[in-house]
ZADRENVO-437526 format. One line per 4 residues: for each residue x, y, z of C-alpha. Coordinates in Angstrom, 1 decimal, decimal comma, padded with zeros to 4 digits, m for minus. Layout:
! residues N
X:Y:Z; ...
This chain:
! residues 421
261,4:032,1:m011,4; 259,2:035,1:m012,5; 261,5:038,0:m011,6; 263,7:038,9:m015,0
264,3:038,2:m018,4; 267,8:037,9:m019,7; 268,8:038,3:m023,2; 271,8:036,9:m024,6
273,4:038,8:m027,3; 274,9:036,4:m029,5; 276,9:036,8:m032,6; 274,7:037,0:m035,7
275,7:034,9:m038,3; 274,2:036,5:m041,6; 273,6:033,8:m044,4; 273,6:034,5:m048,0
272,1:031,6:m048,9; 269,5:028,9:m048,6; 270,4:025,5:m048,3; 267,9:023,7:m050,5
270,0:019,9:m049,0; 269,4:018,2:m046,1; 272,1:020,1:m043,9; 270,6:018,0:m040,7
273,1:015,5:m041,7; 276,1:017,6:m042,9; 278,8:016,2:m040,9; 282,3:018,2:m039,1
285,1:016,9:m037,6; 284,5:015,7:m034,3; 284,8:017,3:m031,6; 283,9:018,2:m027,7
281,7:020,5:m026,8; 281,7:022,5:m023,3; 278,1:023,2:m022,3; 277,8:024,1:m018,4
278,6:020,9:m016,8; 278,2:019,2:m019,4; 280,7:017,7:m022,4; 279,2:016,1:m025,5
281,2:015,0:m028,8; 279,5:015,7:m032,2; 280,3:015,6:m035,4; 277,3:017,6:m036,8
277,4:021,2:m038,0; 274,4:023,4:m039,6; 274,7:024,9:m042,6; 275,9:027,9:m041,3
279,0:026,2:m039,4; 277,7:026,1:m035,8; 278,1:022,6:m033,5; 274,9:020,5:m033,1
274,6:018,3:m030,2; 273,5:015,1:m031,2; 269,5:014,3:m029,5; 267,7:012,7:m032,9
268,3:009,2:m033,5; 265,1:008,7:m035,1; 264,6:008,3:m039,1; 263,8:012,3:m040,3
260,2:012,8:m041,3; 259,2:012,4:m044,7; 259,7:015,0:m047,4; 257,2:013,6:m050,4
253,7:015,0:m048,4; 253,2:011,6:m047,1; 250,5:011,5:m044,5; 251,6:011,5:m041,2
255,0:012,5:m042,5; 255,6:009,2:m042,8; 255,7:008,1:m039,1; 253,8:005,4:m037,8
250,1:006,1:m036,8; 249,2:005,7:m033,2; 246,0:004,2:m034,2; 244,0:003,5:m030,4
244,2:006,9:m029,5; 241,2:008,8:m029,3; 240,6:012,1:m030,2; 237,5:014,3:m028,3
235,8:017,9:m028,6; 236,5:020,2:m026,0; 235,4:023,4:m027,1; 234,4:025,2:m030,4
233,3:028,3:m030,8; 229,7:028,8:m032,5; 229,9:032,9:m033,7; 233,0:035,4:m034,4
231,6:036,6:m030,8; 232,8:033,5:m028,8; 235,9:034,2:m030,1; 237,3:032,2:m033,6
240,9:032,1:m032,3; 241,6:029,7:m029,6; 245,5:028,8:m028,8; 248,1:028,5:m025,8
246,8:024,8:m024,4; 247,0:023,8:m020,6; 246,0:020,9:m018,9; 245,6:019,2:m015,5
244,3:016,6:m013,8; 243,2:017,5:m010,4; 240,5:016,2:m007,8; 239,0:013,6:m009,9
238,3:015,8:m012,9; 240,3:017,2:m015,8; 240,8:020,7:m016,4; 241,6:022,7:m019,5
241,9:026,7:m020,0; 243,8:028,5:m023,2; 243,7:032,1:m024,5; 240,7:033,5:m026,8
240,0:036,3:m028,5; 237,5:037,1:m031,7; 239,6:038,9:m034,1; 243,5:036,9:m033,7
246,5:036,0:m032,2; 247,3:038,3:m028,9; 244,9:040,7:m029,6; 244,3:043,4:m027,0
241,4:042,2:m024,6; 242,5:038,6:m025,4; 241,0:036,7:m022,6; 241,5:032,8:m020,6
238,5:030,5:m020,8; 238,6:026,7:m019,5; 236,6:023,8:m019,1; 236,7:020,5:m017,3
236,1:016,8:m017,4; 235,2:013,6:m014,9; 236,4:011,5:m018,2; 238,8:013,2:m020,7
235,8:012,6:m022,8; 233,0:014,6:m022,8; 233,3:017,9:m021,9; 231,2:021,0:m019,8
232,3:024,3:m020,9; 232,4:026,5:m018,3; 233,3:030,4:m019,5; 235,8:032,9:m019,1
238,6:031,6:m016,7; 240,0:035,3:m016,8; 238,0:038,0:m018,7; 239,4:040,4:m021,4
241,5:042,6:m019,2; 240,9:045,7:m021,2; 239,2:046,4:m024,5; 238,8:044,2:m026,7
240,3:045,3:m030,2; 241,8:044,2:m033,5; 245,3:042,7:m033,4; 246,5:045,7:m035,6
246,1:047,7:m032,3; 248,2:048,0:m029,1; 246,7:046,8:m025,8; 247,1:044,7:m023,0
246,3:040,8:m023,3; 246,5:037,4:m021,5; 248,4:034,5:m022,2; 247,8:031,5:m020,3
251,0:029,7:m018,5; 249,9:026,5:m017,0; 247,7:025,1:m013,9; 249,5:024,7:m010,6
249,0:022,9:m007,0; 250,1:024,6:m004,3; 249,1:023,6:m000,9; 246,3:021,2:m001,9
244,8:024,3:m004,0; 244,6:024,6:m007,8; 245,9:027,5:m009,6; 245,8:028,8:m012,9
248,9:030,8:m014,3; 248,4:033,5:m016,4; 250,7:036,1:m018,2; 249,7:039,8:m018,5
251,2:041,2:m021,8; 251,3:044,7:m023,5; 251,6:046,1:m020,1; 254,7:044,7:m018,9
255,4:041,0:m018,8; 254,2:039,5:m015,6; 252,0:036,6:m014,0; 248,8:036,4:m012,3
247,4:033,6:m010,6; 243,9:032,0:m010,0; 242,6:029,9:m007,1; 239,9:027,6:m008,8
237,7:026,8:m006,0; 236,2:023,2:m004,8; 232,6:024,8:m006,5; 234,5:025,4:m010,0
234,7:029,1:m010,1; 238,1:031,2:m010,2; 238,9:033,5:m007,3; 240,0:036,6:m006,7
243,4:037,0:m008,9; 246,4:038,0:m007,3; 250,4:039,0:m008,6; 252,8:036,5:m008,1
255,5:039,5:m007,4; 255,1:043,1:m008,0; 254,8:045,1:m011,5; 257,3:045,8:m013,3
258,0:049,4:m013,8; 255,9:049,9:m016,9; 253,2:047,5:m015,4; 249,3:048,4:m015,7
247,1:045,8:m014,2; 244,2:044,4:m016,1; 241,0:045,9:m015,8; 239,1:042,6:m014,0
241,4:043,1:m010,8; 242,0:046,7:m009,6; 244,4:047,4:m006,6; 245,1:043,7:m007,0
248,1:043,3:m004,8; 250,7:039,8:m004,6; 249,9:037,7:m001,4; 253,7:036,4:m000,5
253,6:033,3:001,2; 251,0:032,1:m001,9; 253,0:033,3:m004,4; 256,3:031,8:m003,1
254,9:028,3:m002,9; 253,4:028,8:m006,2; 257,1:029,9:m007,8; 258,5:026,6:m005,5
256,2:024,3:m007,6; 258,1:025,4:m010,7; 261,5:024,6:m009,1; 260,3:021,2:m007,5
258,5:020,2:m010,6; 261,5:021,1:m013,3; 259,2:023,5:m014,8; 259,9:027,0:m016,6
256,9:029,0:m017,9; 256,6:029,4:m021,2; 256,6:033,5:m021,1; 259,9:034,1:m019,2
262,8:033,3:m019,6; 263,5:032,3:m016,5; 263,7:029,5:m013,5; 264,3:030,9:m010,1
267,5:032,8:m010,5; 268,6:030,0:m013,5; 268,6:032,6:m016,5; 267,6:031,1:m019,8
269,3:032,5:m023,0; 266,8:033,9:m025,3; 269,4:033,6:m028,5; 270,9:031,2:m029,4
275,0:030,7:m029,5; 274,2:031,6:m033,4; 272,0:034,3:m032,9; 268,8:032,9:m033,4
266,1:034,3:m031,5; 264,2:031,9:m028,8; 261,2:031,3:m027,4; 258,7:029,1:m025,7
261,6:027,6:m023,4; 260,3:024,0:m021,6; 262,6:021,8:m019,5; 262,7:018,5:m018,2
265,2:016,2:m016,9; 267,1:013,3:m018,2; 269,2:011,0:m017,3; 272,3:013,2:m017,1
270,2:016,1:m015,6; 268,3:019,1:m016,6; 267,7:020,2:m019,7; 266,2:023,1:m021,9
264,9:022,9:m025,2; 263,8:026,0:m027,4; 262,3:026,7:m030,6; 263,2:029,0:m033,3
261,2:032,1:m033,6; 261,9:034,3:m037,3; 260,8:038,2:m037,3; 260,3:039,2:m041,1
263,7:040,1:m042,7; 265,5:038,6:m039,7; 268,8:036,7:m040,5; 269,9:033,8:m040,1
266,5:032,1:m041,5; 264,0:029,6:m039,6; 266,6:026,2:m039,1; 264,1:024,0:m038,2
265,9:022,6:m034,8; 265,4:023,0:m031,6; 267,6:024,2:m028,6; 269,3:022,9:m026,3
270,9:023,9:m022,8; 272,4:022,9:m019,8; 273,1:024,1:m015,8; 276,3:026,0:m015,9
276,8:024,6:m012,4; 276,5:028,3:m011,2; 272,8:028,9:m010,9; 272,5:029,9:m014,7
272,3:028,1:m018,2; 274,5:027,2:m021,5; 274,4:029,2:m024,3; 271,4:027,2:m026,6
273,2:025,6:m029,0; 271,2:024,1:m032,4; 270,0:020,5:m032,1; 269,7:017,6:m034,6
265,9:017,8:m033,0; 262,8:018,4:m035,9; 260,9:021,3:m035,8; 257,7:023,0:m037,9
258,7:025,4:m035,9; 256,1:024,9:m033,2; 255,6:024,9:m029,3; 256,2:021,6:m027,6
256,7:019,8:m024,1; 258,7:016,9:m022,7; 257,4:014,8:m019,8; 259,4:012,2:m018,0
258,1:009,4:m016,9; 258,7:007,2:m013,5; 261,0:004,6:m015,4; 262,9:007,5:m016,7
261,8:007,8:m020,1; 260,8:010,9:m021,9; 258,4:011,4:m024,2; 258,3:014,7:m026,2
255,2:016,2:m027,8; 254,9:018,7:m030,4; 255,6:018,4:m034,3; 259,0:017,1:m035,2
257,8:017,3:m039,1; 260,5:019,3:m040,9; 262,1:016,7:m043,3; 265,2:019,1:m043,7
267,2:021,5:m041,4; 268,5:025,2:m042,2; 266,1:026,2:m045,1; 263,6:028,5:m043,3
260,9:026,2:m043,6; 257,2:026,7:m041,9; 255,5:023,8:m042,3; 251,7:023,0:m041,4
251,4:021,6:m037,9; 250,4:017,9:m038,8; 250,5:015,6:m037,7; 251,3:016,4:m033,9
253,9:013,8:m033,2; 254,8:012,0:m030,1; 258,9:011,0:m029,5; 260,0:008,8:m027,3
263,6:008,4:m025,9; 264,8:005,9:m023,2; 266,9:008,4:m021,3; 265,8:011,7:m022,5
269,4:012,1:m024,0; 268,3:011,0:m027,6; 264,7:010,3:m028,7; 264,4:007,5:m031,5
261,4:006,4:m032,1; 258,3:009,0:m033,3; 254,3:008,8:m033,7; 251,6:010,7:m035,1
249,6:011,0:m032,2; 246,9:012,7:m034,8; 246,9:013,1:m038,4; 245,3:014,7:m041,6
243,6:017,7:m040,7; 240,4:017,5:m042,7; 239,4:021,5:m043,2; 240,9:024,7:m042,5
239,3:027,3:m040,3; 235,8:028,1:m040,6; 236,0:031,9:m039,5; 238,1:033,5:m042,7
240,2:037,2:m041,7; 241,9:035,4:m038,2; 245,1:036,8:m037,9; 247,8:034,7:m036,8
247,1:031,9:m038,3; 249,5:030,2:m040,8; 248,7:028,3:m043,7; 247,3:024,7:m042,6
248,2:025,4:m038,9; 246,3:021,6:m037,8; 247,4:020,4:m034,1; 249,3:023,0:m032,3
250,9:023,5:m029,1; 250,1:020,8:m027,2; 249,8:020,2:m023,1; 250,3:017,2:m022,3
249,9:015,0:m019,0; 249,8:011,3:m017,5; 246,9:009,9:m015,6; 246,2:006,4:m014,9
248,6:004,9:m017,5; 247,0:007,0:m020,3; 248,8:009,8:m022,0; 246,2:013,2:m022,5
247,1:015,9:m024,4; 245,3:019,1:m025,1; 245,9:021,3:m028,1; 244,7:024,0:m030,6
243,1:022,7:m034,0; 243,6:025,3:m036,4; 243,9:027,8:m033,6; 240,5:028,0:m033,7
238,9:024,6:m031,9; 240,2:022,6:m029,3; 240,8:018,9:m028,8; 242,3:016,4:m026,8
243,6:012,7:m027,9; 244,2:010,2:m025,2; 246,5:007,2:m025,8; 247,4:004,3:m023,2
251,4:004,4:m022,6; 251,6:000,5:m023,4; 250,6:001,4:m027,3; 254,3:002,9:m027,2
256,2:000,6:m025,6
C-alpha cells in the first residue's frame, strides 16, 4: 500500500467561464454510468459537461453567511484544548490531525513547524489523554528531520499519516517529504515515549532519510503487518495514492487534480472519495465536489468522477459504523458547485447517511470561529481557515474528533452518537 504512486492523465477540460449559478443542480439526460464494478444512473452534470454520481441528498448549505451554514447545531458536544502554542518558537502552525484510542488513553500527534505550512524541518508532536478532556502535552513525536527553514525554502519535512496497531503495539505513521515520498513508523512504548523509527519499505531512488534516524533500515515482518492493518481496516493514507497494489487515480475523469484520498465501505462496497486541489493558473477551476471511485474488480480503481458531495475544499474522513451507517466529517459548506470557490473552514460539519451510498442529513459539529490567528506572517494559511482537517474516531458510543483551529491551535469536540440519531 506504500510502494507507488500512479497518476492518471486525464483529459483537461479548459473552461472559459465561471458559472456564477448553482450548477450542483444542473440536470442531463439520464443515463448509466460504468465505474469498475459498479453501475449508477444520474442525471446530474457539472458545468463543464462531465457525469456526477448522485451521493448528496441533503439540503445544500446556506449561501446568505448564515452561521453554521445553516445546518443544524449539534449543541451537546463539547469542544476541549489540546494544544496551543505559547511563542513563534513552539511553532504557530499546527495542521494534519490524527487520533486514537488505545490502552485506556487517547492519543493525538499532527505536524508543526514555526514559520508555515510544510516547511523544511517541519516536525510530529502529540499528546495524550485518560479522558478526551484534559490534556498532557507530551513533545516532539518525531523531531525536525533536518533544518529548520522558511517555507520559501526547499527541504525535507514530515507529515503525519495516522496511528496504527499492529500486534498489540501502537504505531505512529509518518510521511517523509522533500526527499522522496515515503513512510516511517513509530513504536510508542507502554512508558509513552516513541522508539527507534524504522522504513516501512525501502527509499525511493531520490530518497534521503531524515537527520533523527541515520542508517535507519525497514524491519520486514513489522512493516508488513503494519501495511496489512491498512488493507484489513479499509484504510489508504492520506500521502499516497495508493492501497496495496489498488492504484488510486490522482486526476480526476475531468482533469482535476486530487489529493487527500480516504476510503471506507458502504453498503455496495468500497469506496474512495477525493478532494479538489487548484495550483495557481490551473484549469478547470476549484468545483467544490468531491470524488468518487470504485474497485475495478481487477486490483485497481475507477477513474474519480465529480460528486454531488459539498466541499470548502478541505480534508475529510468517513467512518462506518457497526449498524452500517456512515458518518462523514469534514466541511461540506460550499453552497454552490463549479465556481472556484475557497471558502473558510466553518463550521466543521458532520453527514450522516444510512448506507454510505447517499448522506442526507448534516451538522455543525462546531461553529463560529471567534478570532483569526494570533501569530501574523504564517504561511499557508487561508483567509478564516477555522476547523480543519479533522480525525475522527468512536469510543464508548461517543464520536471524538481532533482537528486544526486556524492551523495554528488544536481541539477536539466530543459528541454522543444518540444526539444524531
Amino acid at each position: 500500500m506504500f510502494f507507488r504512486i500512479s497518476i492518471f492523465t486525464g483529459v483537461l477540460l479548459l473552461a472559459s467561464f465561471v458559472p456564477s449559478t448553482r450548477a450542483a443542480q444542473s440536470t442531463a439526460k439520464t443515463q448509466l454510468l460504468r465505474l469498475g464494478t459498479r453501475e449508477i444512473a444520474t442525471d446530474k452534470a457539472t458545468a463543464y459537461g462531465t457525469p456526477v454520481v448522485p451521493m448528496w441528498r441533503a439540503p445544500m448549505p446556506a449561501e446568505d453567511g448564515s452561521r453554521a451554514a445553516g445546518f443544524p447545531i449539534l449543541k451537546t458536544a463539547e469542544h476541549f484544548e489540546v494544544w496551543r502554542p505559547k511563542s513563534r518558537r513552539d511553532g504557530a502552525y499546527n495542521h494534519y490531525a490524527c487520533l486514537i484510542y488505545y490502552g485506556g488513553r487517547f492519543y493525538a500527534m499532527w505536524g508543526n513547524h514555526p514559520f508555515g505550512e510544510d516547511g523544511p524541518g517541519q516536525r510530529v508532536l502529540f499528546a495524550s489523554s485518560q479522558d478526551g478532556k484534559q490534556w498532557a502535552f507530551h513533545g516532539e513525536f518525531c523531531p525536525a528531520p533536518g533544518p529548520v527553514l522558511n517555507t520559501d525554502k526547499q527541504g525535507i519535512h514530515l507529515k503525519p499519516d495516522r496511528w496504527v496497531v499492529a500486534d498489540g503495539k501502537l504505531y505512529g505513521i509518518v510521511y517523509v517529504h522533500g526527499a522522496g515520498i515515503y513512510p516511517i513508523a513509530r513504536e510508542l512504548t507502554a512508558q509513552g515515549k516513541p522508539g527507534a523509527a524504522f522504513l516501512l519499505r525501502q527509499l525511493p531512488e531520490n530518497g534521503r532519510l531524515p537527520s533523527f534516524m541515520p542508517g535507519a533500515r525497514e524491519i520486514p515482518e513489522t512493516a508488513a503487518r503494519i501495511r496489512q492493518w491498512y488493507a484489513d481496516n479499509d484504510t489508504i493514507s492520506w500521502w499516497a495514492h495508493s492501497a496495496g497494489e489498488r492504484i488510486v487515480h490522482s486526476r480526476g475523469i475531468d482533469g482535476a487534480r486530487l489529493i487527500e484520498p480516504f476510503m471506507y465501505r458502504s453498503k455496495a462496497g468500497l469506496v474512495v472519495l477525493q478532494r479538489s486541489f487548484q495550483k495557481k493558473g490551473e484549469e478547470p477551476v476549484l468545483n467544490n465536489r468531491m470524488y468518487a471511485s470504485f474497485p475495478d474488480g481487477k486490483g485497481g480503481w475507477s477513474k474519480p468522477h465529480p460528486t454531488d458531495i459539498p466541499d470548502a475544499p478541505s480534508r475529510a474522513q468517513a467512518h462506518r459504523l457497526s449498524d452500517g451507517r456512515v458518518l462523514l466529517i469534514g466541511n461540506q459548506i460550499a453552497p454552490r458547485f463549479d465556481s472556484g470557490l475557497y471558502l473558510p473552514r466553518d463550521p466543521l460539519t458532520l453527514s450522516t447517511s444510512a448506507d454510505g451510498e447517499a448522506f442526507d442529513r448534516v451538522f455543525a459539529l462546531r461553529a463560529g470561529a471567534s478570532r483569526g490567528p494570533r501569530f501574523s506572517g504564517i504561511t499557508g494559511r487561508a483567509r478564516g481557515t477555522a476547523f480543519g482537517y479533522p480525525s475522527m474516531i468512536m469510543h464508548n458510543g461517543v464520536i471524538h474528533v481532533l482537528y486544526s483551529i486556524n492551523k495554528e491551535d488544536m481541539a477536539v469536540s466530543s459528541v454522543s452518537l444518540d444526539s444524531i440519531k
